[in-house]
CHARMM-style PDB file with segment names, atoms N, HN, CA, C and O in Angstrom:
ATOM      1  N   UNK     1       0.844  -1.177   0.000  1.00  0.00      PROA
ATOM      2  CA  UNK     1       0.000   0.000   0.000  1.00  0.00      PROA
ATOM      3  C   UNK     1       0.893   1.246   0.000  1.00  0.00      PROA
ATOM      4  O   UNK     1       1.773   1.375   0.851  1.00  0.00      PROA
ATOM      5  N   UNK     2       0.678   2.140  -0.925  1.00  0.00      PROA
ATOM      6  HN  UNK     2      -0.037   2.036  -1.616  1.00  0.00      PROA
ATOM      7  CA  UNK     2       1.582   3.480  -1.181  1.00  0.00      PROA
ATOM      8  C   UNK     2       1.271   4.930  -0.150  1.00  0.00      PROA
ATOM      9  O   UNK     2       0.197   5.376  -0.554  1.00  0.00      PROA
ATOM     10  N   UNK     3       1.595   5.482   0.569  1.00  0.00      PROA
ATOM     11  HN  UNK     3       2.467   5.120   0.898  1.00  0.00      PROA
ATOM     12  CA  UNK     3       1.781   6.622   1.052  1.00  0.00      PROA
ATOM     13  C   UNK     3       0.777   7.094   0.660  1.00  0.00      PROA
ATOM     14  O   UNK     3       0.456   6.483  -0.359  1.00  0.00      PROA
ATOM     15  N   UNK     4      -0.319   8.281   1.025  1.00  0.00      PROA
ATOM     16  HN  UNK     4      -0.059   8.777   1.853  1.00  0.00      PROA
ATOM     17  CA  UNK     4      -1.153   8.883   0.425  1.00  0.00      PROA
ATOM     18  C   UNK     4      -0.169  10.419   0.024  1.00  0.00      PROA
ATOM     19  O   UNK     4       0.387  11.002   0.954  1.00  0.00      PROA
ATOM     20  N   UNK     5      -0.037  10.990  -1.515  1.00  0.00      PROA
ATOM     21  HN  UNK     5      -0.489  10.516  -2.270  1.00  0.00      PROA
ATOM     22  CA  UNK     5       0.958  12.098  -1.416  1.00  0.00      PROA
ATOM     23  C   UNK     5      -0.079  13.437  -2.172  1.00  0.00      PROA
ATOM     24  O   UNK     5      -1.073  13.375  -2.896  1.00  0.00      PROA
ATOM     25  N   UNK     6       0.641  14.509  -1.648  1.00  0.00      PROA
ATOM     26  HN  UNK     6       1.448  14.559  -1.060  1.00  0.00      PROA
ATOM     27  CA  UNK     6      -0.399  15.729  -2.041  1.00  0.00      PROA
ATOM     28  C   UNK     6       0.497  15.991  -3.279  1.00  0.00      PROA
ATOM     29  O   UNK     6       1.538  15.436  -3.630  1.00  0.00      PROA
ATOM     30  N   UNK     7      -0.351  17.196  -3.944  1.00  0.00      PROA
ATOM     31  HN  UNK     7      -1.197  17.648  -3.659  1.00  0.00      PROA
ATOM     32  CA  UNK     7      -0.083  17.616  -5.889  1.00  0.00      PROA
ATOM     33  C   UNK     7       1.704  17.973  -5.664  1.00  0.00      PROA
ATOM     34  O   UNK     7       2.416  17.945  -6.668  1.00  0.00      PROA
ATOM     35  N   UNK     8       2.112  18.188  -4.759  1.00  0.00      PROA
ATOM     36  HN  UNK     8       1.534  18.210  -3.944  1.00  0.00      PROA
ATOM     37  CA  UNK     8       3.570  18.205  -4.722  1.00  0.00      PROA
ATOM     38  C   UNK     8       4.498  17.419  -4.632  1.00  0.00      PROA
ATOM     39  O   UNK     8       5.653  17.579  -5.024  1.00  0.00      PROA
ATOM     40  N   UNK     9       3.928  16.319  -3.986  1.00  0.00      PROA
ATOM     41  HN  UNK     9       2.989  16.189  -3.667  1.00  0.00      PROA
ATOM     42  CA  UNK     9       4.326  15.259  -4.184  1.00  0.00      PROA
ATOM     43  C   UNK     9       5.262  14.615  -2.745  1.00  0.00      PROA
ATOM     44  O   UNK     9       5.879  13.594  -2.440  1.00  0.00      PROA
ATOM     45  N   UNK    10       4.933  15.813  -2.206  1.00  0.00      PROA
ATOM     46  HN  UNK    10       4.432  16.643  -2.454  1.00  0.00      PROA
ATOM     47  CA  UNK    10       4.992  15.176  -0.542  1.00  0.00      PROA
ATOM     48  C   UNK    10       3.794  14.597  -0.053  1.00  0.00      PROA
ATOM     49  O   UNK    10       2.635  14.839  -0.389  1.00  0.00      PROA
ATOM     50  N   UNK    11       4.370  13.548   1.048  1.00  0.00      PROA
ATOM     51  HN  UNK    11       5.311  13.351   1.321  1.00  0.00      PROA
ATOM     52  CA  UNK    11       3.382  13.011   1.917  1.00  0.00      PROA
ATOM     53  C   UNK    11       2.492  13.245   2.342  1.00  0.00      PROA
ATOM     54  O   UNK    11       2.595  14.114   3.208  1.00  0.00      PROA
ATOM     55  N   UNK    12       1.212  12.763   2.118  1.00  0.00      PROA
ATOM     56  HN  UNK    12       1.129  12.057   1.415  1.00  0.00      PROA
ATOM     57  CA  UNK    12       0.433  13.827   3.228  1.00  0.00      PROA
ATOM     58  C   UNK    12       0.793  13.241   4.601  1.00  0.00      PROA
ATOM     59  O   UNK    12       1.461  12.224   4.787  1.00  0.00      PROA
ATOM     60  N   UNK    13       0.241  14.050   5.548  1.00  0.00      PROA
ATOM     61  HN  UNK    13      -0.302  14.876   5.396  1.00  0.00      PROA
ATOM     62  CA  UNK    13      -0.007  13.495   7.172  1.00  0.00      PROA
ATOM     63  C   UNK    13      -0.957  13.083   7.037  1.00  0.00      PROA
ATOM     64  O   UNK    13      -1.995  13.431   6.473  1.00  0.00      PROA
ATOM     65  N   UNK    14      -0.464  11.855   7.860  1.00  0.00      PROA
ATOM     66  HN  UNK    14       0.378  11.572   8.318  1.00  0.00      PROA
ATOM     67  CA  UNK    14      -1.885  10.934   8.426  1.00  0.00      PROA
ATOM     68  C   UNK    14      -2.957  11.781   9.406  1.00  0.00      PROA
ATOM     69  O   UNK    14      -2.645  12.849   9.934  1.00  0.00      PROA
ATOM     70  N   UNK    15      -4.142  11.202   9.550  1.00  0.00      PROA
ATOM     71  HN  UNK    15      -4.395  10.335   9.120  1.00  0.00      PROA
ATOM     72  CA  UNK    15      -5.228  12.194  10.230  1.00  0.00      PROA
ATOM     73  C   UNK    15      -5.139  12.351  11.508  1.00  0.00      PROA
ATOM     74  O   UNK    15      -5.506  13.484  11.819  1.00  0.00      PROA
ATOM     75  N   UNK    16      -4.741  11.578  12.590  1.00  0.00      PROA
ATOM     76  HN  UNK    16      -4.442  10.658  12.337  1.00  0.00      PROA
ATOM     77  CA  UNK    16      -3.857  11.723  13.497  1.00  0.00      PROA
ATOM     78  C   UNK    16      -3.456  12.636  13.849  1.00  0.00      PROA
ATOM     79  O   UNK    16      -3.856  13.151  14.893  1.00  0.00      PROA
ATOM     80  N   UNK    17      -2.055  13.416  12.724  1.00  0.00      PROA
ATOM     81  HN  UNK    17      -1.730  12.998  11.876  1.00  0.00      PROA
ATOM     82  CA  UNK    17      -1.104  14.286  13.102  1.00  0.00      PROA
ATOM     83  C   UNK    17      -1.661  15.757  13.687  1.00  0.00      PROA
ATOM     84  O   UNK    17      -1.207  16.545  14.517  1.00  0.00      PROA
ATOM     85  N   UNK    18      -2.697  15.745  12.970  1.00  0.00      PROA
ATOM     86  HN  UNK    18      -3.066  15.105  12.296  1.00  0.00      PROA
ATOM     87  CA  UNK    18      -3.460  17.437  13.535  1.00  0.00      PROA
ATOM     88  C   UNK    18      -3.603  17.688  14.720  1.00  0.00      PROA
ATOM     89  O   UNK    18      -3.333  18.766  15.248  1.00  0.00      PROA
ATOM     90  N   UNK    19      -4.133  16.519  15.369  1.00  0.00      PROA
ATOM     91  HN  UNK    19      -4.353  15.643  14.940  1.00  0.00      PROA
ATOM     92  CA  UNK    19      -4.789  16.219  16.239  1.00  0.00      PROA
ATOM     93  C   UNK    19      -3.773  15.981  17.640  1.00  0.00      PROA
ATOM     94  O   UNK    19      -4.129  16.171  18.802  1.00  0.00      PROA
ATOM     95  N   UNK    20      -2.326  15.483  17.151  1.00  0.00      PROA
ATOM     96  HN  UNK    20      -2.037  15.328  16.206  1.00  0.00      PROA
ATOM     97  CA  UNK    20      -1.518  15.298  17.706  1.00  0.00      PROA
ATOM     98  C   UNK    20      -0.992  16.776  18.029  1.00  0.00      PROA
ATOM     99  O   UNK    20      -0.607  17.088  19.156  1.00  0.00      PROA
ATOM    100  N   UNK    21      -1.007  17.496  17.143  1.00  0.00      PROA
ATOM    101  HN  UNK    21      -1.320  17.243  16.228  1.00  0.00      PROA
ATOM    102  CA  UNK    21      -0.264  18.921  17.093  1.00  0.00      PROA
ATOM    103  C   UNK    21      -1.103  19.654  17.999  1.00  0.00      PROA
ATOM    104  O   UNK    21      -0.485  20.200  18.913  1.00  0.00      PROA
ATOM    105  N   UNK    22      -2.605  19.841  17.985  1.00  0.00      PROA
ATOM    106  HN  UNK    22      -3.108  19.398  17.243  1.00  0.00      PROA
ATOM    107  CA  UNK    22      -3.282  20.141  18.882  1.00  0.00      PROA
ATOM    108  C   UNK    22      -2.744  20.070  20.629  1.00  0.00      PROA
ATOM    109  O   UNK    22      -2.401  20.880  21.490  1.00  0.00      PROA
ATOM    110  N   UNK    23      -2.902  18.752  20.520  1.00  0.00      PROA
ATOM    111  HN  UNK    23      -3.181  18.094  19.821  1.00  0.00      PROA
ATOM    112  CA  UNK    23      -2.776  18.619  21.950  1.00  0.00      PROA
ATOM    113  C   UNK    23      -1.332  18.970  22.393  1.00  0.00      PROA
ATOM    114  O   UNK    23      -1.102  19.500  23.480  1.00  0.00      PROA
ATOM    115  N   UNK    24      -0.430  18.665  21.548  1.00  0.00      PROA
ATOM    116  HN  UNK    24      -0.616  18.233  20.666  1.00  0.00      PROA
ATOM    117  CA  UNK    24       0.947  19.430  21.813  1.00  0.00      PROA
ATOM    118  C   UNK    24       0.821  20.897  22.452  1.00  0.00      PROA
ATOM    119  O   UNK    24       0.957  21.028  23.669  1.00  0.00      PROA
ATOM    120  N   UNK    25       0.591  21.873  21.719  1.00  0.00      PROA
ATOM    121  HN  UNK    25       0.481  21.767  20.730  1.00  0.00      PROA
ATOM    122  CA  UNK    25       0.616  23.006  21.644  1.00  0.00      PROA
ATOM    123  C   UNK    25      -0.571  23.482  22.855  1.00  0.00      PROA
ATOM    124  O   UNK    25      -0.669  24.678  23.132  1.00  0.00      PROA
ATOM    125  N   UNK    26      -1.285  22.648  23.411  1.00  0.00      PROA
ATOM    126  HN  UNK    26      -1.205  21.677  23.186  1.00  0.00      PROA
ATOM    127  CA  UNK    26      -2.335  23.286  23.971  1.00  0.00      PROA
ATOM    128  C   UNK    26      -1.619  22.783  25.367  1.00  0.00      PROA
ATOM    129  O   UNK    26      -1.799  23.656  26.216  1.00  0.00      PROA
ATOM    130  N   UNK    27      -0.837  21.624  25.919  1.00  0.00      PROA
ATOM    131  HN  UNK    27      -0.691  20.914  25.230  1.00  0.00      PROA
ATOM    132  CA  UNK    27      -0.019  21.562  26.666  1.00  0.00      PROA
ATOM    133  C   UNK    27       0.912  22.362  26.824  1.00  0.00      PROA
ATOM    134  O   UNK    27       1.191  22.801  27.940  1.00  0.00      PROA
ATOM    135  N   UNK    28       1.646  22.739  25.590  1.00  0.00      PROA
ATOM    136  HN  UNK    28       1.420  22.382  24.684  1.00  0.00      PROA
ATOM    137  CA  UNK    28       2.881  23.956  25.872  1.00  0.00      PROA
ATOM    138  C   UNK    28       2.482  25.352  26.340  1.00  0.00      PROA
ATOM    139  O   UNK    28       3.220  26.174  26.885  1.00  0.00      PROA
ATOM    140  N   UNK    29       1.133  25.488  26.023  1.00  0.00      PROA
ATOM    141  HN  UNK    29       0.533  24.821  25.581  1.00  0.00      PROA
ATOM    142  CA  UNK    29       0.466  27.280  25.866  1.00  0.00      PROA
ATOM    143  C   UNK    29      -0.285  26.653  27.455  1.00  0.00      PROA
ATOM    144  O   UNK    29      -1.293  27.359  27.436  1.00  0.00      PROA
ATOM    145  N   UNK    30      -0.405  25.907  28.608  1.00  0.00      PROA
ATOM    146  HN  UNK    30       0.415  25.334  28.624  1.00  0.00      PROA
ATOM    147  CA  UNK    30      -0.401  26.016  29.602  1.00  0.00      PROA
ATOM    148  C   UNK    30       0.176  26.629  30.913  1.00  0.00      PROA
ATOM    149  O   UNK    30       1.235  26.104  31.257  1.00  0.00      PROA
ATOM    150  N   UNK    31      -0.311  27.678  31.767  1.00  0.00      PROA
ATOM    151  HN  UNK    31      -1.172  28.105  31.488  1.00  0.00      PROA
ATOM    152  CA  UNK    31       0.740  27.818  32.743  1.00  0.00      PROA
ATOM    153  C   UNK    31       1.460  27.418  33.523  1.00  0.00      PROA
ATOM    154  O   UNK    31       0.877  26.601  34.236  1.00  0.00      PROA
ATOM    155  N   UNK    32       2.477  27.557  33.794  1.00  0.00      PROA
ATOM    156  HN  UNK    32       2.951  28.220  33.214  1.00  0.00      PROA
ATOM    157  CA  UNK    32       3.162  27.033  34.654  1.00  0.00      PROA
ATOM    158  C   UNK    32       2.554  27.303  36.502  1.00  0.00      PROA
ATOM    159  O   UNK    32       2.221  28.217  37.256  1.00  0.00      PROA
ATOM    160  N   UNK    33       2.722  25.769  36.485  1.00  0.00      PROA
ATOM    161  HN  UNK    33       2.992  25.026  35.873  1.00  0.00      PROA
ATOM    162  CA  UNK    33       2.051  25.831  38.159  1.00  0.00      PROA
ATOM    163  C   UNK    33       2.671  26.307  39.464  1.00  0.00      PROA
ATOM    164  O   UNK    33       3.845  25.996  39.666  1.00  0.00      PROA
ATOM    165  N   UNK    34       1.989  27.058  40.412  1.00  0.00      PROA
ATOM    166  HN  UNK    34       1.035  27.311  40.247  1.00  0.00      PROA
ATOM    167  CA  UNK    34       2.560  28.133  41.357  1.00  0.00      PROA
ATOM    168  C   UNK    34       3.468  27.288  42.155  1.00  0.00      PROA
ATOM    169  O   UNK    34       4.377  27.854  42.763  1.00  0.00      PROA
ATOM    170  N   UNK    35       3.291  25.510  42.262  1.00  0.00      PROA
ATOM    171  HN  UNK    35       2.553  25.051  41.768  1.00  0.00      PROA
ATOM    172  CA  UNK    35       4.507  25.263  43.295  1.00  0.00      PROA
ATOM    173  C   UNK    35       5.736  24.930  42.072  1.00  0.00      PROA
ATOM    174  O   UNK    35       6.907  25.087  42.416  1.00  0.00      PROA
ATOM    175  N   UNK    36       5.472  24.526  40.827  1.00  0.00      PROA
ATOM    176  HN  UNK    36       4.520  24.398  40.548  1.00  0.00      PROA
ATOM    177  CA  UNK    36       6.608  24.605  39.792  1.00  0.00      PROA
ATOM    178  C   UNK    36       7.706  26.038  39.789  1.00  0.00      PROA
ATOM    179  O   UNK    36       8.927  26.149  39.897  1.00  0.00      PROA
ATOM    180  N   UNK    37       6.534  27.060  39.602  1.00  0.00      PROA
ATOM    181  HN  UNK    37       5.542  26.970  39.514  1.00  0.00      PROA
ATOM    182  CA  UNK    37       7.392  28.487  39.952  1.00  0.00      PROA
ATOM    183  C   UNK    37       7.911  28.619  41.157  1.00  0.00      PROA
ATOM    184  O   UNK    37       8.950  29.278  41.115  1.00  0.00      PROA
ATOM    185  N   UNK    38       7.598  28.244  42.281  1.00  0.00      PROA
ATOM    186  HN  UNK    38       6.754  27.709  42.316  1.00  0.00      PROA
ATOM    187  CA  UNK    38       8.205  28.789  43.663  1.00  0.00      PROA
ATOM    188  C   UNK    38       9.299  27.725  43.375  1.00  0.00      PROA
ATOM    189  O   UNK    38      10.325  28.337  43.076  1.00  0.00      PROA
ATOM    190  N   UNK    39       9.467  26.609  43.349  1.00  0.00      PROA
ATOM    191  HN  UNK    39       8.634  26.112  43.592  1.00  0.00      PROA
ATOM    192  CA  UNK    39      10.697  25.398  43.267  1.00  0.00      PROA
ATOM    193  C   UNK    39      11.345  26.172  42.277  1.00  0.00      PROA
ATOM    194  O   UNK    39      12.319  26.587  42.906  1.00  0.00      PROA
ATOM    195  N   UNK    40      11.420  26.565  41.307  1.00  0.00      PROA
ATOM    196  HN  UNK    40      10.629  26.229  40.796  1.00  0.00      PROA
ATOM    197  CA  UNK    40      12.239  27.285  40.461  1.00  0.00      PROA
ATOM    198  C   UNK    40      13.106  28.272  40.770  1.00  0.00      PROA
ATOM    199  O   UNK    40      14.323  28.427  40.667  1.00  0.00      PROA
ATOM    200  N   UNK    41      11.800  29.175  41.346  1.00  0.00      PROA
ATOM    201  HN  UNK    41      10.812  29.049  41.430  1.00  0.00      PROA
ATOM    202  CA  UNK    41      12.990  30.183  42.479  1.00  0.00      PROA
ATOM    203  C   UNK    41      13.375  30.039  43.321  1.00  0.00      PROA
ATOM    204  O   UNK    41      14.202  30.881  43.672  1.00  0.00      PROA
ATOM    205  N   UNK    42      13.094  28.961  44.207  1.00  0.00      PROA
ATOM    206  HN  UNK    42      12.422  28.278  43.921  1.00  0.00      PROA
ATOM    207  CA  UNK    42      14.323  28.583  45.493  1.00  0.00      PROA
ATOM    208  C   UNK    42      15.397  27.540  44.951  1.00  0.00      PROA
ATOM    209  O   UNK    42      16.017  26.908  45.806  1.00  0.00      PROA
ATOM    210  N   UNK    43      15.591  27.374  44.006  1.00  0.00      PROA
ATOM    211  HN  UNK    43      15.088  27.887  43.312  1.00  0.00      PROA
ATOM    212  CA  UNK    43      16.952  26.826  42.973  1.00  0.00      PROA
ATOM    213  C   UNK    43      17.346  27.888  42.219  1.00  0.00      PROA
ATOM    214  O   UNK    43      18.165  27.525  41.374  1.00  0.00      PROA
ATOM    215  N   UNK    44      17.178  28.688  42.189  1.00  0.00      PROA
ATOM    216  HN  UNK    44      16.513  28.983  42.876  1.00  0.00      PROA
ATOM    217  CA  UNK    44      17.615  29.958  41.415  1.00  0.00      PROA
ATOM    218  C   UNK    44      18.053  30.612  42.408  1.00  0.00      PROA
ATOM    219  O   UNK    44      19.148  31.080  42.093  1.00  0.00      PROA
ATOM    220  N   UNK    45      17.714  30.947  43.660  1.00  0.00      PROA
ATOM    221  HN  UNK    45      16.825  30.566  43.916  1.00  0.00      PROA
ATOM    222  CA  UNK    45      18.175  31.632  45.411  1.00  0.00      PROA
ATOM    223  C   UNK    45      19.322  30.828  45.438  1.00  0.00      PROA
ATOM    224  O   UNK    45      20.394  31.366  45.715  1.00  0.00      PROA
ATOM    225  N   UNK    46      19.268  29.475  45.165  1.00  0.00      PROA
ATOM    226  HN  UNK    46      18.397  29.038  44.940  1.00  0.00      PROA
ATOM    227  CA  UNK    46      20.774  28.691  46.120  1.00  0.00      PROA
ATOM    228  C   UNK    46      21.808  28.473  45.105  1.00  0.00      PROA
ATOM    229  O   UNK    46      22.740  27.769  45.491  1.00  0.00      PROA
ATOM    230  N   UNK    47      21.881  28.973  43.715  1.00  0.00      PROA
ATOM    231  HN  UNK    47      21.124  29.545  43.401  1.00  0.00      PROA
ATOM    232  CA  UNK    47      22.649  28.927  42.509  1.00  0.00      PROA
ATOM    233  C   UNK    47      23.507  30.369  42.705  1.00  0.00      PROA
ATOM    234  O   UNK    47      24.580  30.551  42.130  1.00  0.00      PROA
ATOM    235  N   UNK    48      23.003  31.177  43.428  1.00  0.00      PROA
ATOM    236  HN  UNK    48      22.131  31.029  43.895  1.00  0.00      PROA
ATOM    237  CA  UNK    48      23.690  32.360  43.634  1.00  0.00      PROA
ATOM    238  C   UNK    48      24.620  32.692  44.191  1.00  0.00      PROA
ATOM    239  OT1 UNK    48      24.965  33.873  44.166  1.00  0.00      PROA
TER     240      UNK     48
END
């Protein structure tokens, strides 16, 4: 069975991948949590 490829003649992505990218990006564009930040800065206090 052959690759499905677009008029350029690259690959397409499987249907999956969108979906994958989604949830990527919606994890990264999350804040960072208030005891993640305070642990950050009391390792950043004792690096000094």
């Amino acid at each position: 069975m052959q690759p499905e490829t677009t008029r350029a003649g690259r690959k397409a992505r499987p249907e999956w991948a969108d979906g994958l990218r989604q949830l990527y990006d919606s994890v990264v564009n999350e804040p960072l949590p208030d005891s993640f930040a305070d642990l950050i800065s009391k390792l950043d206090d004792t690096g000094k």
